[in-house]
C-alpha positions as CSV (number, residue, x, y, z in Angstrom):
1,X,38.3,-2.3,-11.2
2,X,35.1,-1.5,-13.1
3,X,33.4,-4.9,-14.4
4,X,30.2,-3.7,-15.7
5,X,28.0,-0.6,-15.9
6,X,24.2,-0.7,-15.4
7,X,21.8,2.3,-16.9
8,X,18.6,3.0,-15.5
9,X,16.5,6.3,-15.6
10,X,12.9,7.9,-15.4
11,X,11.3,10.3,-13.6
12,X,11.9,11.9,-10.4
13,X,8.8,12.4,-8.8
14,X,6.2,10.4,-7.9
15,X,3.3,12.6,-7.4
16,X,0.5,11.3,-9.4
17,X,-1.0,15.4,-10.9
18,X,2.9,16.1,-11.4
19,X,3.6,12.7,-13.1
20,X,0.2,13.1,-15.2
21,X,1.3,16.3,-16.4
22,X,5.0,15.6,-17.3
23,X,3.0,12.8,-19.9
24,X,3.4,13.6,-23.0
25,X,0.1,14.5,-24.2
26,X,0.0,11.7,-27.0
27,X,1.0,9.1,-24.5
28,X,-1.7,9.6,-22.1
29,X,-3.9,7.9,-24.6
30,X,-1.6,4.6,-24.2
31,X,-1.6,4.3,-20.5
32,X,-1.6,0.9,-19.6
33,X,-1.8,0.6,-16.5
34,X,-2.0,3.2,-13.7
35,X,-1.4,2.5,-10.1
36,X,-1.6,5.2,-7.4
37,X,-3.4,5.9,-4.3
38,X,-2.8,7.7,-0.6
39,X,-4.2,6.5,2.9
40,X,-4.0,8.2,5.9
41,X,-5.4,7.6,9.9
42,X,-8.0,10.0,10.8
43,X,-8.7,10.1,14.8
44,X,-12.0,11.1,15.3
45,X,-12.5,10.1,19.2
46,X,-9.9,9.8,21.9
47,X,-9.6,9.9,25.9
48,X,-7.8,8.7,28.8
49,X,-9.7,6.5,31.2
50,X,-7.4,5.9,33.3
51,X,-3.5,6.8,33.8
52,X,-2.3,3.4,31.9
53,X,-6.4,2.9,30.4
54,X,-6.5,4.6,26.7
55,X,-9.6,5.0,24.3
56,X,-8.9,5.7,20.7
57,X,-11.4,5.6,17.5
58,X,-9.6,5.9,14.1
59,X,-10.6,5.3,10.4
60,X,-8.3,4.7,7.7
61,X,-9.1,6.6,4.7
62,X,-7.6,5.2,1.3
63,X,-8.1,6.3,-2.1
64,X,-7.1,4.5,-5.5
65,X,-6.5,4.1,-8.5
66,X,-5.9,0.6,-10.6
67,X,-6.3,1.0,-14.3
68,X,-5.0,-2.2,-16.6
69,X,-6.2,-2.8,-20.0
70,X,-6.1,-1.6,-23.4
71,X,-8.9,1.3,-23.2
72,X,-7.6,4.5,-22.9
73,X,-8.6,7.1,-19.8
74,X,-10.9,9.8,-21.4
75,X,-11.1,13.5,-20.4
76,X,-13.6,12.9,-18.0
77,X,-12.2,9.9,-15.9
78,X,-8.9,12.3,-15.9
79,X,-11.7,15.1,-14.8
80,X,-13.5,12.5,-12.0
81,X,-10.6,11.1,-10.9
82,X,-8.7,15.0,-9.8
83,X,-12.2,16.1,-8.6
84,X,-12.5,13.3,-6.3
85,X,-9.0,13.6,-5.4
86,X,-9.6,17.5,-3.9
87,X,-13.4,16.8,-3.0
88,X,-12.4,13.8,-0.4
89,X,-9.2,15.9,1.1
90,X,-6.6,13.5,-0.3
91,X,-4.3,16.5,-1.3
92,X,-2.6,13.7,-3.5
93,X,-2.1,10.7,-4.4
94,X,1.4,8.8,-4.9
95,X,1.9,6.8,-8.4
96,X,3.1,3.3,-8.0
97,X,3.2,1.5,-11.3
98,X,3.1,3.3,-14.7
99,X,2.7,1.4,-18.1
100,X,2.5,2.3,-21.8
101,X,1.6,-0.1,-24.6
102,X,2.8,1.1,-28.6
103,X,4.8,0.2,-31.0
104,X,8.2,0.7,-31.1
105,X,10.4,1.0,-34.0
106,X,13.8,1.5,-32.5
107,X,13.4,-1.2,-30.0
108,X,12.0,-3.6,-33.0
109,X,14.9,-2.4,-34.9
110,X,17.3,-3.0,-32.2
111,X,16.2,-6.5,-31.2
112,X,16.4,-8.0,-35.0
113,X,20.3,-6.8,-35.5
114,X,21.2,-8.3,-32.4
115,X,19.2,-11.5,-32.9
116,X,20.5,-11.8,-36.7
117,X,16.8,-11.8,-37.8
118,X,13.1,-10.5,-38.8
119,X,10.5,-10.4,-36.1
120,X,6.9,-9.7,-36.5
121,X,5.1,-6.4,-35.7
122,X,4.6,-6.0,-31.9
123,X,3.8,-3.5,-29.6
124,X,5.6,-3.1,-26.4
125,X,5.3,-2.4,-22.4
126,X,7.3,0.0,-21.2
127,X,6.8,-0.1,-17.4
128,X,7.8,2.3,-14.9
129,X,7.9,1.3,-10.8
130,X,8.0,3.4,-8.1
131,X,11.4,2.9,-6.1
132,X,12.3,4.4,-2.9
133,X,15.4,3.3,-2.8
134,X,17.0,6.6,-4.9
135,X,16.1,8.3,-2.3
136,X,19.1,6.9,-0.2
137,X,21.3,7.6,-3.2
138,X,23.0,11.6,-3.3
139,X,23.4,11.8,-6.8
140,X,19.4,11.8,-7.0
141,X,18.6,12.8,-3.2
142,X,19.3,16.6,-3.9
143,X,17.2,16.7,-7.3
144,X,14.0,14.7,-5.2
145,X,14.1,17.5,-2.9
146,X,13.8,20.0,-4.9
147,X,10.8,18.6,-6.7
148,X,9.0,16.2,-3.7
149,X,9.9,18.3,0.0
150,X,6.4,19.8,0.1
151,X,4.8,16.6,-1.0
152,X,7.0,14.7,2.1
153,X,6.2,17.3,4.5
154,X,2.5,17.9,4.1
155,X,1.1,14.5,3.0
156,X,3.7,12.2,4.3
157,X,4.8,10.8,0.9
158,X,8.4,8.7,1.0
159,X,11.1,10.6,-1.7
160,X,10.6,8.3,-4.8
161,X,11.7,8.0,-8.7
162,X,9.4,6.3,-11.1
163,X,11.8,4.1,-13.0
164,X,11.9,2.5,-15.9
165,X,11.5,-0.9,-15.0
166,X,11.0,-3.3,-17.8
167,X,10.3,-3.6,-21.8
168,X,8.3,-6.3,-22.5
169,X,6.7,-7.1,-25.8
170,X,2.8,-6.9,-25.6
171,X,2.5,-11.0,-25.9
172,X,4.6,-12.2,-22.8
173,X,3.7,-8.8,-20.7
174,X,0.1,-10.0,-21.2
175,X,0.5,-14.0,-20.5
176,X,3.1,-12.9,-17.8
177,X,6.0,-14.7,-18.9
178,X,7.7,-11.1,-18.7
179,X,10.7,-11.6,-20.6
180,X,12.4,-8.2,-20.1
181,X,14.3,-6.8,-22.9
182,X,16.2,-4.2,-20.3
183,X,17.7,-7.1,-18.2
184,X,17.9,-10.2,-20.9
185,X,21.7,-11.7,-21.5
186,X,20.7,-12.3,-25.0
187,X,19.9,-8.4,-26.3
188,X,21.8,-5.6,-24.7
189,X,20.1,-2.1,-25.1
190,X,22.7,1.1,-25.3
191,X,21.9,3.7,-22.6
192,X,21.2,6.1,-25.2
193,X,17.9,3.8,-26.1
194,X,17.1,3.9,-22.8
195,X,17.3,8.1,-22.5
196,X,15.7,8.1,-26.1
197,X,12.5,6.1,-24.4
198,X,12.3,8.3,-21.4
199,X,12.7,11.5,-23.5
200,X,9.5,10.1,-25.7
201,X,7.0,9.4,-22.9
202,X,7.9,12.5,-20.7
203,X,8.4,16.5,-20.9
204,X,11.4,17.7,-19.6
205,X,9.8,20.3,-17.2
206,X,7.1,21.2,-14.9
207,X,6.7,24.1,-13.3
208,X,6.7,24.3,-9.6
209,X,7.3,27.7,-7.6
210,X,7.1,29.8,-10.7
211,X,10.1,27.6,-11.8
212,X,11.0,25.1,-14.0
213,X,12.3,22.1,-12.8
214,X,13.6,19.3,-15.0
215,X,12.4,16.0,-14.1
216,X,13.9,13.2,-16.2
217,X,16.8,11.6,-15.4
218,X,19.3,9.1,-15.6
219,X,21.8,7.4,-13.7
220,X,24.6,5.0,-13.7
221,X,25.7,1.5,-11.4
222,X,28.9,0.1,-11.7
223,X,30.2,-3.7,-10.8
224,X,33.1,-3.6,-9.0
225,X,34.9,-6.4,-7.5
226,X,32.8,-8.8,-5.7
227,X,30.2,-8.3,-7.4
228,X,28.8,-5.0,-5.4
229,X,26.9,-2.5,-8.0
230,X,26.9,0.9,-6.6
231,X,25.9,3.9,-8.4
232,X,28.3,6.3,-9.7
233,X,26.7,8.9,-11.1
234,X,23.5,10.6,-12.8
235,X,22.6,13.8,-15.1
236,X,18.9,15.1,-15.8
237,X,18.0,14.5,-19.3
């Protein structure tokens, strides 16, 4: 017996120059916060002394990226940080936290009929998190291979969806009190909000292989009896 049903969605890829370019180009001026990087072991010195006596000399190599605040990235950090991405060998890099600050109207809109009343103006934090976890799920498992294998292969990335996390207004994001509009018992979002938001922030293609490949998506949990939430479906978007 079906108790509940949970949406979530986003993207399903976390490459950081395939996530940067499924942005819609308006939104990449209200990045919030960016959070990606790589590290890898290079071995530059190794021998054996003896049959049970090992020498090894390694260096771990780590690139990142950490943006927070309300500037926006111009065209030439975008330009620095892809230059120094292919200049130090890094192939890639693997995008962990994605945020965008604006205004809302829907959500606004949404909020005051359930609450009964007027709020004033706010902007809002949509946050996306990486989450390996999909990865373990087949509805999703056959669309991140498609988009990720080479990335997994090559680089040793983990198969990853960016999802939408959290909504937040601007105020409690920013003094951390993170009052989540997506998970609060008080105001319950339709999933079609959620797909709207998605669909706003992202394209629904990128081109890889001479083909393109949707990338948004969302999927589905159901509560069943004692209290287990398992997914029971998805469909790109």
């Amino acid at each position: 017996m079906v108790t509940a049903r949970i949406f979530k969605g986003g993207l399903l890829t976390t490459v950081f120059s395939q996530v940067i370019n499924i942005v819609e180009k308006e939104y990449l001026r209200k990045i919030y916060e960016l959070f990606a990087f790589r590290e890898f072991v290079e071995t530059s010195d190794h021998k054996t002394i003896l049959p049970f006596l090992y020498y090894k000399k390694q260096t771990i190599k780590s690139l990142q990226i950490q943006k927070r605040g309300t500037q926006s990235l111009t065209i030439k950090d975008w330009k620095t940080m892809i230059r120094t991405i292919k200049e130090e060998n890094f192939g890639d890099l693997t995008v962990t936290k994605l945020s965008f600050l604006t205004e809302d109207g829907r959500i606004l809109k949404e909020i005051e009929k359930q609450l009964g009343k007027k709020l004033a103006p706010t902007k809002f934090v949509f946050l996306f998190q990486r989450s390996t976890s999909s990865a373990k799920e087949p509805y999703i498992k056959r669309y991140l291979l498609q988009i990720m294998k080479p990335y997994v292969e090559k680089l040793g990335f983990k198969y990853a969806t960016l999802d939408l996390a959290g909504i937040y207004t601007y105020q409690d994001y920013k003094t951390e009190k993170k009052y989540n509009l997506l998970s609060t018992e008080k105001i319950k979002l339709e999933p079609k909000i959620i797909e709207e938001v998605i669909k706003e922030f992202f394209k629904p293609a990128i081109r890889i292989r001479g083909q393109e490949i949707k990338v948004r998506y969302i999927k589905w949990y159901e509560m069943k009896e004692g209290k287990i939430l398992r997914v029971a479906g998805s469909k790109l978007i």
